[in-house]
C-alpha positions as CSV (number, residue, x, y, z in Angstrom):
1,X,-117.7,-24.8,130.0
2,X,-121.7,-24.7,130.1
3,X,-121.2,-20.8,130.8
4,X,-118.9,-20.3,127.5
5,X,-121.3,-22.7,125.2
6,X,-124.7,-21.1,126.0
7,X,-122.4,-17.6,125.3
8,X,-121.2,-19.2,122.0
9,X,-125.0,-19.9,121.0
10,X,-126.1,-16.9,121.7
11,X,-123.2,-14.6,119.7
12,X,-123.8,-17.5,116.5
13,X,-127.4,-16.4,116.6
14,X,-126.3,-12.7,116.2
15,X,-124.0,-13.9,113.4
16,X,-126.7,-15.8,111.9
17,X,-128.8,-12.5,112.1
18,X,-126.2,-11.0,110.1
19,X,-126.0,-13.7,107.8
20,X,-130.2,-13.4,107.5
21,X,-129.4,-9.8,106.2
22,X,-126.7,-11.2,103.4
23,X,-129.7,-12.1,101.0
24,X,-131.7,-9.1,101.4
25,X,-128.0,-7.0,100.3
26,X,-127.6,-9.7,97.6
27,X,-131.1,-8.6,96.4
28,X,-130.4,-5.0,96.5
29,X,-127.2,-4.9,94.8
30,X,-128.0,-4.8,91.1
31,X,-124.2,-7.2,90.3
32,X,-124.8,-10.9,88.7
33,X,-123.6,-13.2,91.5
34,X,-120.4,-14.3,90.0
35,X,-118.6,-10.7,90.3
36,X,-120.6,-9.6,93.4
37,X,-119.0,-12.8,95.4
38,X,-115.4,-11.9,93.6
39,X,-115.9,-8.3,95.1
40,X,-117.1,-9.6,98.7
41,X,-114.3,-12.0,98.9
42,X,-111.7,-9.5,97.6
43,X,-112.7,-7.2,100.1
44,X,-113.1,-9.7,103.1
45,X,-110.2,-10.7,103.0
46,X,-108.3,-7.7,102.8
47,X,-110.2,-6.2,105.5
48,X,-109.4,-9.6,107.9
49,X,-105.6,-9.6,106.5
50,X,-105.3,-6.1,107.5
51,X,-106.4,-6.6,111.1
52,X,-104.4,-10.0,111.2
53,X,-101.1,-7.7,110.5
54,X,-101.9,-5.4,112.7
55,X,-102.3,-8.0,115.6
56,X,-99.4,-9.5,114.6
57,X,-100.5,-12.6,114.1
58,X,-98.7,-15.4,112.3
59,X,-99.8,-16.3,109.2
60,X,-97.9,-19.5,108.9
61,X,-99.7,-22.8,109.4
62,X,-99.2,-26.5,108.8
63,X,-99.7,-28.7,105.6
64,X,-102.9,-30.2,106.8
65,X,-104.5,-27.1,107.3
66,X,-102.7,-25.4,104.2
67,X,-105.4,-28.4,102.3
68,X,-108.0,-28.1,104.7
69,X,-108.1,-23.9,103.4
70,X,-108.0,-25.0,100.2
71,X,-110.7,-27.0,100.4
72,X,-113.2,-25.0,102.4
73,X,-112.1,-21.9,100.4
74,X,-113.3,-23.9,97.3
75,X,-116.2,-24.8,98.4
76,X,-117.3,-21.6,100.7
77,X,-117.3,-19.4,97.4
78,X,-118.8,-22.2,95.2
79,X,-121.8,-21.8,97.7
80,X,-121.8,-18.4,97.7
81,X,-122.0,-18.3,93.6
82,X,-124.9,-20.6,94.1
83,X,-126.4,-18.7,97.2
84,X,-126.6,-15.7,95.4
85,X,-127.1,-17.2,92.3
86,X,-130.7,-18.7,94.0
87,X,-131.7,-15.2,94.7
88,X,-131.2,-13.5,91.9
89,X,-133.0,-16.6,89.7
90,X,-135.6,-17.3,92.0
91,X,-136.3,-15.2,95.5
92,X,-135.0,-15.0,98.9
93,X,-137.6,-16.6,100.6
94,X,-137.2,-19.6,98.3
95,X,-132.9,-19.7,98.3
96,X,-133.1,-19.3,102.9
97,X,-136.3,-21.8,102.9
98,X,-133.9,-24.7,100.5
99,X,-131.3,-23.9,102.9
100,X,-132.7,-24.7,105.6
101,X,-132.5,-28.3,104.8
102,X,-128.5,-28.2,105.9
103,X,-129.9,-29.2,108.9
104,X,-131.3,-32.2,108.6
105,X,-128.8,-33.3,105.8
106,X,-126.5,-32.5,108.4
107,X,-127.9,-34.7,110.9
108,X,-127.4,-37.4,108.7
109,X,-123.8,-37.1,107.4
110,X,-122.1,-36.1,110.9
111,X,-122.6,-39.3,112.1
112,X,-121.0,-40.7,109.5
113,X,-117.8,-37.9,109.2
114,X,-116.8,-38.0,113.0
115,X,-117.9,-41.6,113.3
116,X,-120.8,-41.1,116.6
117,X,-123.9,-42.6,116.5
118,X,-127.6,-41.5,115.3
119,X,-129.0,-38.8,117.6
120,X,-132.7,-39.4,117.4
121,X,-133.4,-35.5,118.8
122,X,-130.9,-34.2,116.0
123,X,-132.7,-35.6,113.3
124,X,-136.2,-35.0,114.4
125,X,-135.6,-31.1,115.0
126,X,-134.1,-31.2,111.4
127,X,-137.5,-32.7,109.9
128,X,-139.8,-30.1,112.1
129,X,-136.9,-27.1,111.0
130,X,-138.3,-28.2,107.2
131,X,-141.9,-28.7,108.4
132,X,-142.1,-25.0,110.0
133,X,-140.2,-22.9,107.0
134,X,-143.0,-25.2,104.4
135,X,-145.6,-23.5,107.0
136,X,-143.6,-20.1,106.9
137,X,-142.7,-20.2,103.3
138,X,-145.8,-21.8,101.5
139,X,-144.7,-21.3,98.2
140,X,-144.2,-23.1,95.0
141,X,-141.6,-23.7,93.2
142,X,-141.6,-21.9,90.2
143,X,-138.0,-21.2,88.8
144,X,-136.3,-24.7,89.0
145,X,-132.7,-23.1,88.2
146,X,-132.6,-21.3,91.7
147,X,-133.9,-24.0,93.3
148,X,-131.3,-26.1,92.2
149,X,-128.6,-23.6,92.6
150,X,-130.3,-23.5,96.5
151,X,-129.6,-27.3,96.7
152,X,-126.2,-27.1,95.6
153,X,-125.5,-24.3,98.0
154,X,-126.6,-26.6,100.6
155,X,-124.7,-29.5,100.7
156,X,-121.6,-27.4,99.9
157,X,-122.7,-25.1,103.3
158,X,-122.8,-28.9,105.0
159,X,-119.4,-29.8,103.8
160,X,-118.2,-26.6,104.6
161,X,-119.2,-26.9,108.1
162,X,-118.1,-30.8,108.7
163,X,-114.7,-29.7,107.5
164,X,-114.3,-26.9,109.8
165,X,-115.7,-28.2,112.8
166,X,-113.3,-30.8,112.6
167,X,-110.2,-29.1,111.8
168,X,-111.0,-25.6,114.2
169,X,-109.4,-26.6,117.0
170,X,-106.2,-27.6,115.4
171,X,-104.8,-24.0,114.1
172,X,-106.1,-20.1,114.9
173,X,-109.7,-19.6,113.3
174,X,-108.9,-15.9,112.3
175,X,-105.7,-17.3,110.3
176,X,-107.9,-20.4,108.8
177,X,-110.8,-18.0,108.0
178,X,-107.8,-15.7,106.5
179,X,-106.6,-18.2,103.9
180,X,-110.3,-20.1,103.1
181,X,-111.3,-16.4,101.8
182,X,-108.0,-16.1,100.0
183,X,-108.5,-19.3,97.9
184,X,-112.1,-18.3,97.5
185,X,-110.6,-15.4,96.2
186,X,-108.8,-17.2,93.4
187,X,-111.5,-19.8,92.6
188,X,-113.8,-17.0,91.9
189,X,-111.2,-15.2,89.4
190,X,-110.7,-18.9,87.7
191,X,-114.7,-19.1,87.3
192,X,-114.6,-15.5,85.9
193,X,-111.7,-15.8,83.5
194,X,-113.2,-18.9,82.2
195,X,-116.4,-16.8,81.8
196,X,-115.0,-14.2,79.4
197,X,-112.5,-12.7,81.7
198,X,-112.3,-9.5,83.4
199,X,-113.5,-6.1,81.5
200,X,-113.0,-2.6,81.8
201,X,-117.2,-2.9,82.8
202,X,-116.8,-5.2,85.5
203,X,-114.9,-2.5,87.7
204,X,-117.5,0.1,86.8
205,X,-120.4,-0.6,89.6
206,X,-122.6,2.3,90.9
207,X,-122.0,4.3,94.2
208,X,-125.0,2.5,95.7
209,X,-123.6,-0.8,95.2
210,X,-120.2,0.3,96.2
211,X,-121.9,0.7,99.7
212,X,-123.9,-2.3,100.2
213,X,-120.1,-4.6,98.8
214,X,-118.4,-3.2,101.6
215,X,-121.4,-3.9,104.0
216,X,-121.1,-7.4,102.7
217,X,-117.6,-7.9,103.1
218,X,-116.6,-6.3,105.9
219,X,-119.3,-7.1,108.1
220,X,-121.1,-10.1,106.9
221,X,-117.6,-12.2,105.9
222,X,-114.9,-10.9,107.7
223,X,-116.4,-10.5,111.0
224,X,-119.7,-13.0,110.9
225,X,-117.7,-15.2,108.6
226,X,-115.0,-15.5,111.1
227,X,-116.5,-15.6,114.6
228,X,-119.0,-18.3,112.8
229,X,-116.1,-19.9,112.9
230,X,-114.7,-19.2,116.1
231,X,-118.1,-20.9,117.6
232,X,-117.6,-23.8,115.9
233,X,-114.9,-24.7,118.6
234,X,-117.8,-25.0,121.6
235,X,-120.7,-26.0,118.9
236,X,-121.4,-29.5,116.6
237,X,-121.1,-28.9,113.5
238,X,-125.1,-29.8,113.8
239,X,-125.9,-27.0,116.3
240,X,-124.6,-24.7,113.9
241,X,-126.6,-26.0,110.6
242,X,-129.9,-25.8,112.8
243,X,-128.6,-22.6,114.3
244,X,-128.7,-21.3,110.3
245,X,-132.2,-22.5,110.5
246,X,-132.8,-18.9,111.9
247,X,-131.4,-16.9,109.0
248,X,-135.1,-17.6,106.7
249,X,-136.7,-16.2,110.0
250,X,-134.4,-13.0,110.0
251,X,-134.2,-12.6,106.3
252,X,-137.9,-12.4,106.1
253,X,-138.6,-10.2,108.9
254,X,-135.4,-7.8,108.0
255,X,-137.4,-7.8,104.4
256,X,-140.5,-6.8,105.9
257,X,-139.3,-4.1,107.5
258,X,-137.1,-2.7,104.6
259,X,-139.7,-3.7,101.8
260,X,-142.7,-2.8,103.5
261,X,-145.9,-4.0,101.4
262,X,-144.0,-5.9,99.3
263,X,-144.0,-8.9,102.1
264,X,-147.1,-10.1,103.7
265,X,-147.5,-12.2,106.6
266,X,-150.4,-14.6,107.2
267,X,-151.2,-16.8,110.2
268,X,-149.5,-19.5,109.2
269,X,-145.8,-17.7,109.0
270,X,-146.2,-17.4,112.6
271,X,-146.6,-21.0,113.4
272,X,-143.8,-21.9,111.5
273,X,-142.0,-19.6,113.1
274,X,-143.2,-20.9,116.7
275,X,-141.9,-24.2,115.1
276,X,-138.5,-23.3,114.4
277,X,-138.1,-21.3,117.7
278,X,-138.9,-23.8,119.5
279,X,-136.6,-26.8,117.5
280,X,-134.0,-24.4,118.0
281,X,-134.4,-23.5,121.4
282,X,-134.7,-27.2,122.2
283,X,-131.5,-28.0,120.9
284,X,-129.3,-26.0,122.4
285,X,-131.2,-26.1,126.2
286,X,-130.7,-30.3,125.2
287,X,-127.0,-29.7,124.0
288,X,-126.5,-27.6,127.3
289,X,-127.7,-30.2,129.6
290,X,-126.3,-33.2,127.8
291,X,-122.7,-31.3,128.5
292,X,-123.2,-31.2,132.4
Protein backbone atom coordinates (compact mmCIF):
# COMPACT_ATOMS: atom_id res chain seq x y z
CA UNK A 1 0.00 0.00 0.00
CA UNK A 2 2.86 2.52 0.97
CA UNK A 3 4.86 1.06 -2.23
CA UNK A 4 1.65 1.83 -4.68
CA UNK A 5 1.03 5.55 -3.05
CA UNK A 6 4.58 6.91 -3.10
CA UNK A 7 4.27 5.27 -7.04
CA UNK A 8 0.94 7.19 -7.45
CA UNK A 9 2.68 10.58 -6.28
CA UNK A 10 5.25 10.28 -8.26
CA UNK A 11 3.33 9.44 -11.92
CA UNK A 12 0.65 12.59 -10.60
CA UNK A 13 3.75 14.77 -10.59
CA UNK A 14 4.61 13.71 -14.24
CA UNK A 15 0.95 14.46 -15.01
CA UNK A 16 1.13 17.64 -13.34
CA UNK A 17 4.31 18.29 -15.58
CA UNK A 18 2.08 17.82 -18.37
CA UNK A 19 -0.54 19.85 -17.13
CA UNK A 20 2.44 22.80 -16.46
CA UNK A 21 2.90 22.63 -20.34
CA UNK A 22 -1.14 23.01 -21.06
CA UNK A 23 -0.69 26.95 -20.49
CA UNK A 24 2.29 27.46 -22.47
CA UNK A 25 0.20 25.49 -25.69
CA UNK A 26 -2.89 27.63 -24.63
CA UNK A 27 -0.49 30.59 -25.19
CA UNK A 28 0.84 29.48 -28.42
CA UNK A 29 -2.26 28.62 -30.09
CA UNK A 30 -3.67 31.82 -31.55
CA UNK A 31 -7.88 30.28 -30.88
CA UNK A 32 -10.07 32.51 -28.21
CA UNK A 33 -10.55 30.02 -25.33
CA UNK A 34 -14.13 29.15 -25.86
CA UNK A 35 -13.47 27.17 -29.33
CA UNK A 36 -9.86 26.02 -28.39
CA UNK A 37 -11.55 24.02 -25.21
CA UNK A 38 -14.48 22.81 -27.69
CA UNK A 39 -11.69 21.44 -30.00
CA UNK A 40 -9.59 19.82 -26.99
CA UNK A 41 -12.62 18.25 -25.56
CA UNK A 42 -13.84 17.03 -28.96
CA UNK A 43 -10.75 15.51 -29.59
CA UNK A 44 -10.12 13.97 -26.00
CA UNK A 45 -12.74 12.33 -25.95
CA UNK A 46 -12.70 10.67 -29.12
CA UNK A 47 -9.23 9.75 -28.72
CA UNK A 48 -10.15 8.01 -25.00
CA UNK A 49 -13.56 6.49 -26.57
CA UNK A 50 -11.51 5.03 -29.27
CA UNK A 51 -9.06 3.20 -26.91
CA UNK A 52 -12.11 2.37 -24.49
CA UNK A 53 -13.62 0.28 -27.62
CA UNK A 54 -10.81 -1.13 -28.49
CA UNK A 55 -10.26 -2.57 -24.86
CA UNK A 56 -13.56 -3.49 -24.80
CA UNK A 57 -14.55 -1.83 -22.01
CA UNK A 58 -18.13 -1.27 -20.88
CA UNK A 59 -19.45 1.84 -21.16
CA UNK A 60 -22.46 1.30 -19.02
CA UNK A 61 -22.49 2.74 -15.53
CA UNK A 62 -24.95 3.44 -12.71
CA UNK A 63 -27.38 6.51 -12.10
CA UNK A 64 -25.18 8.00 -9.43
CA UNK A 65 -22.28 8.15 -11.40
CA UNK A 66 -24.36 8.98 -14.80
CA UNK A 67 -24.93 12.62 -12.32
CA UNK A 68 -21.73 12.57 -10.86
CA UNK A 69 -20.32 12.86 -15.01
CA UNK A 70 -22.57 15.28 -15.51
CA UNK A 71 -21.57 17.30 -12.95
CA UNK A 72 -17.76 17.18 -13.20
CA UNK A 73 -18.10 17.37 -16.99
CA UNK A 74 -19.85 20.72 -16.26
CA UNK A 75 -17.70 21.99 -14.23
CA UNK A 76 -14.16 20.56 -15.72
CA UNK A 77 -14.90 22.56 -19.07
CA UNK A 78 -16.31 25.66 -17.24
CA UNK A 79 -12.66 25.74 -15.64
CA UNK A 80 -11.05 25.16 -18.64
CA UNK A 81 -12.98 28.29 -20.41
CA UNK A 82 -11.79 30.23 -17.47
CA UNK A 83 -8.26 28.60 -17.34
CA UNK A 84 -7.61 29.55 -20.70
CA UNK A 85 -9.63 32.48 -20.60
CA UNK A 86 -6.88 33.81 -17.64
CA UNK A 87 -4.14 33.38 -20.11
CA UNK A 88 -5.20 34.83 -22.94
CA UNK A 89 -6.58 38.09 -20.69
CA UNK A 90 -3.87 38.29 -18.47
CA UNK A 91 -0.50 35.86 -18.53
CA UNK A 92 0.48 32.52 -17.55
CA UNK A 93 2.46 33.21 -14.77
CA UNK A 94 -0.52 35.15 -13.31
CA UNK A 95 -3.56 32.34 -14.33
CA UNK A 96 -0.85 29.02 -12.57
CA UNK A 97 0.17 31.59 -9.62
CA UNK A 98 -4.11 32.23 -8.81
CA UNK A 99 -4.32 28.63 -9.12
CA UNK A 100 -2.28 27.75 -6.90
CA UNK A 101 -4.60 28.72 -4.20
CA UNK A 102 -6.73 25.30 -4.86
CA UNK A 103 -4.67 24.25 -2.28
CA UNK A 104 -5.32 25.89 0.48
CA UNK A 105 -9.13 26.45 -0.42
CA UNK A 106 -8.93 22.91 -0.61
CA UNK A 107 -7.65 22.38 2.77
CA UNK A 108 -10.47 24.07 4.06
CA UNK A 109 -13.55 22.57 2.28
CA UNK A 110 -12.41 18.78 2.47
CA UNK A 111 -12.98 18.68 5.86
CA UNK A 112 -16.16 19.81 5.48
CA UNK A 113 -17.24 17.40 2.16
CA UNK A 114 -16.02 14.01 3.62
CA UNK A 115 -16.76 15.13 7.14
CA UNK A 116 -12.77 14.54 8.89
CA UNK A 117 -11.33 16.97 11.01
CA UNK A 118 -8.86 20.08 10.45
CA UNK A 119 -5.38 18.90 9.46
CA UNK A 120 -3.17 21.57 10.90
CA UNK A 121 -0.10 20.40 8.37
CA UNK A 122 -2.67 20.55 5.41
CA UNK A 123 -3.55 23.95 5.87
CA UNK A 124 -0.17 25.42 6.76
CA UNK A 125 1.58 23.85 3.49
CA UNK A 126 -1.38 25.56 1.61
CA UNK A 127 -0.53 29.07 3.12
CA UNK A 128 3.46 28.57 2.50
CA UNK A 129 2.34 26.93 -1.38
CA UNK A 130 0.78 30.87 -1.69
CA UNK A 131 3.70 32.40 0.16
CA UNK A 132 6.43 30.77 -2.19
CA UNK A 133 4.62 31.37 -5.83
CA UNK A 134 4.03 35.47 -4.28
CA UNK A 135 7.99 35.07 -3.92
CA UNK A 136 8.21 33.21 -7.46
CA UNK A 137 5.70 35.28 -9.11
CA UNK A 138 6.15 38.93 -7.74
CA UNK A 139 3.85 40.46 -9.94
CA UNK A 140 0.97 42.81 -9.89
CA UNK A 141 -2.14 42.48 -10.82
CA UNK A 142 -2.79 44.38 -13.66
CA UNK A 143 -5.73 42.87 -15.80
CA UNK A 144 -8.52 42.15 -13.20
CA UNK A 145 -10.70 40.16 -15.84
CA UNK A 146 -8.04 37.25 -15.90
CA UNK A 147 -7.61 37.32 -12.56
CA UNK A 148 -10.97 36.79 -11.91
CA UNK A 149 -11.51 34.23 -14.56
CA UNK A 150 -8.16 32.50 -12.56
CA UNK A 151 -10.43 32.57 -9.33
CA UNK A 152 -13.23 31.10 -10.91
CA UNK A 153 -11.16 28.42 -12.47
CA UNK A 154 -10.13 27.60 -9.09
CA UNK A 155 -12.81 26.73 -7.01
CA UNK A 156 -14.41 24.96 -10.01
CA UNK A 157 -10.67 22.86 -10.20
CA UNK A 158 -11.55 22.29 -6.17
CA UNK A 159 -14.97 21.07 -6.76
CA UNK A 160 -13.91 19.10 -9.53
CA UNK A 161 -11.49 17.35 -7.42
CA UNK A 162 -13.82 16.82 -4.10
CA UNK A 163 -16.36 15.21 -6.46
CA UNK A 164 -14.04 12.77 -7.99
CA UNK A 165 -12.07 11.76 -5.17
CA UNK A 166 -15.13 10.79 -3.66
CA UNK A 167 -16.95 8.99 -6.30
CA UNK A 168 -13.44 7.20 -8.07
CA UNK A 169 -13.55 4.23 -6.41
CA UNK A 170 -17.06 3.46 -7.02
CA UNK A 171 -17.04 2.92 -11.10
CA UNK A 172 -13.80 2.50 -13.79
CA UNK A 173 -11.92 6.01 -13.92
CA UNK A 174 -11.21 5.60 -17.77
CA UNK A 175 -15.18 5.15 -18.25
CA UNK A 176 -15.93 8.14 -15.65
CA UNK A 177 -13.15 10.30 -17.33
CA UNK A 178 -14.90 9.02 -20.75
CA UNK A 179 -18.38 10.56 -20.08
CA UNK A 180 -17.03 13.88 -17.80
CA UNK A 181 -15.29 14.91 -21.26
CA UNK A 182 -18.45 13.96 -23.24
CA UNK A 183 -20.69 16.40 -21.22
CA UNK A 184 -17.89 18.80 -21.37
CA UNK A 185 -18.25 18.40 -24.79
CA UNK A 186 -21.87 19.46 -24.96
CA UNK A 187 -21.64 22.26 -22.41
CA UNK A 188 -19.02 23.86 -24.48
CA UNK A 189 -21.32 23.63 -27.84
CA UNK A 190 -24.30 25.13 -25.49
CA UNK A 191 -21.87 28.18 -24.41
CA UNK A 192 -20.94 28.48 -28.16
CA UNK A 193 -24.31 28.41 -29.74
CA UNK A 194 -25.48 30.83 -27.28
CA UNK A 195 -22.45 32.95 -28.37
CA UNK A 196 -23.41 33.27 -32.06
CA UNK A 197 -23.21 29.75 -33.00
CA UNK A 198 -20.98 27.79 -35.02
CA UNK A 199 -19.48 29.43 -38.46
CA UNK A 200 -18.00 28.24 -41.47
CA UNK A 201 -14.64 30.38 -39.68
CA UNK A 202 -14.61 28.53 -36.67
CA UNK A 203 -13.52 25.20 -38.46
CA UNK A 204 -10.85 27.19 -40.44
CA UNK A 205 -7.71 27.09 -37.83
CA UNK A 206 -4.09 27.15 -39.15
CA UNK A 207 -1.82 23.99 -39.65
CA UNK A 208 0.21 25.20 -36.64
CA UNK A 209 -2.63 25.27 -34.40
CA UNK A 210 -3.98 22.08 -35.76
CA UNK A 211 -0.74 20.53 -34.14
CA UNK A 212 -0.50 22.00 -30.82
CA UNK A 213 -4.99 20.96 -30.43
CA UNK A 214 -4.08 17.52 -30.93
CA UNK A 215 -1.02 17.81 -28.46
CA UNK A 216 -3.60 19.19 -26.11
CA UNK A 217 -6.07 16.69 -26.34
CA UNK A 218 -4.49 13.68 -26.82
CA UNK A 219 -1.88 14.05 -24.39
CA UNK A 220 -2.72 16.65 -21.92
CA UNK A 221 -6.67 15.39 -21.51
CA UNK A 222 -7.03 12.04 -22.57
CA UNK A 223 -4.01 10.61 -21.01
CA UNK A 224 -2.98 13.29 -18.03
CA UNK A 225 -6.66 13.95 -17.64
CA UNK A 226 -7.40 10.44 -17.01
CA UNK A 227 -4.52 8.86 -15.07
CA UNK A 228 -5.08 12.29 -12.81
CA UNK A 229 -7.74 10.56 -12.14
CA UNK A 230 -6.67 7.18 -11.71
CA UNK A 231 -4.35 8.60 -8.72
CA UNK A 232 -7.04 10.00 -7.11
CA UNK A 233 -7.92 6.39 -5.91
CA UNK A 234 -4.45 6.17 -3.51
CA UNK A 235 -4.27 10.28 -3.06
CA UNK A 236 -6.68 12.99 -0.93
CA UNK A 237 -8.27 15.01 -2.90
CA UNK A 238 -5.76 17.61 -0.92
CA UNK A 239 -2.54 15.78 -1.97
CA UNK A 240 -3.63 16.31 -5.36
CA UNK A 241 -4.58 20.25 -5.18
CA UNK A 242 -0.99 20.82 -3.58
CA UNK A 243 0.44 18.31 -6.01
CA UNK A 244 -1.04 21.06 -8.82
CA UNK A 245 0.94 23.46 -6.75
CA UNK A 246 3.90 22.16 -9.08
CA UNK A 247 2.34 23.01 -12.46
CA UNK A 248 3.37 27.31 -11.84
CA UNK A 249 6.91 25.72 -11.17
CA UNK A 250 6.88 23.66 -14.51
CA UNK A 251 4.94 26.19 -16.57
CA UNK A 252 7.54 28.72 -15.84
CA UNK A 253 10.53 26.80 -16.40
CA UNK A 254 8.96 24.91 -19.63
CA UNK A 255 8.50 28.87 -20.74
CA UNK A 256 11.94 29.67 -20.10
CA UNK A 257 13.27 27.20 -22.06
CA UNK A 258 10.90 27.69 -25.10
CA UNK A 259 10.73 31.58 -24.81
CA UNK A 260 14.19 32.18 -23.98
CA UNK A 261 14.68 36.03 -23.06
CA UNK A 262 11.41 36.66 -22.87
CA UNK A 263 11.39 35.16 -19.05
CA UNK A 264 13.86 36.23 -16.49
CA UNK A 265 14.60 34.72 -13.29
CA UNK A 266 15.79 36.60 -10.25
CA UNK A 267 16.90 35.36 -6.81
CA UNK A 268 13.84 35.38 -5.38
CA UNK A 269 12.04 32.74 -7.95
CA UNK A 270 14.43 30.34 -6.55
CA UNK A 271 13.38 30.65 -3.03
CA UNK A 272 9.91 30.27 -3.79
CA UNK A 273 10.61 27.56 -5.49
CA UNK A 274 12.74 25.92 -2.49
CA UNK A 275 9.42 26.82 -0.75
CA UNK A 276 7.12 24.91 -2.72
CA UNK A 277 9.50 21.88 -3.05
CA UNK A 278 9.79 21.52 0.01
CA UNK A 279 5.66 22.01 1.17
CA UNK A 280 5.28 19.45 -1.32
CA UNK A 281 7.78 17.17 -0.57
CA UNK A 282 6.65 17.30 3.05
CA UNK A 283 3.31 16.30 2.36
CA UNK A 284 3.58 13.43 0.74
CA UNK A 285 6.80 11.96 2.97
CA UNK A 286 3.93 13.07 5.99
CA UNK A 287 1.02 11.39 4.03
CA UNK A 288 3.36 8.27 3.44
CA UNK A 289 4.21 7.83 7.04
CA UNK A 290 0.81 8.74 8.41
CA UNK A 291 -0.41 5.50 6.20
CA UNK A 292 2.02 2.99 7.88
Amino acid sequence: MQKSKFKSLLHYHFIVFIFGFTAILGALISLDATPLVWYRMVIGTLGLGIVLFILKQSFVISRTIFFVAILSGIMISLHWITFFGAVKQSSVSLTLSVLSSGAFITSLLEPIFYRRKIILYEVLFGLLIIIGLILILNTQIDNLRGFVYAIISTFLAVGFTLINGKYVNKTNPYVLSFYELLVGCVVVSIVIIIGGGFSVEFFMISREDLIWIVILALICTSYAFVISIVVMRELSPYSIMLGINMEPVYGILLAVIIFGEKEKMSPTFYVGLFIILISVLLNGYLKIFKSK
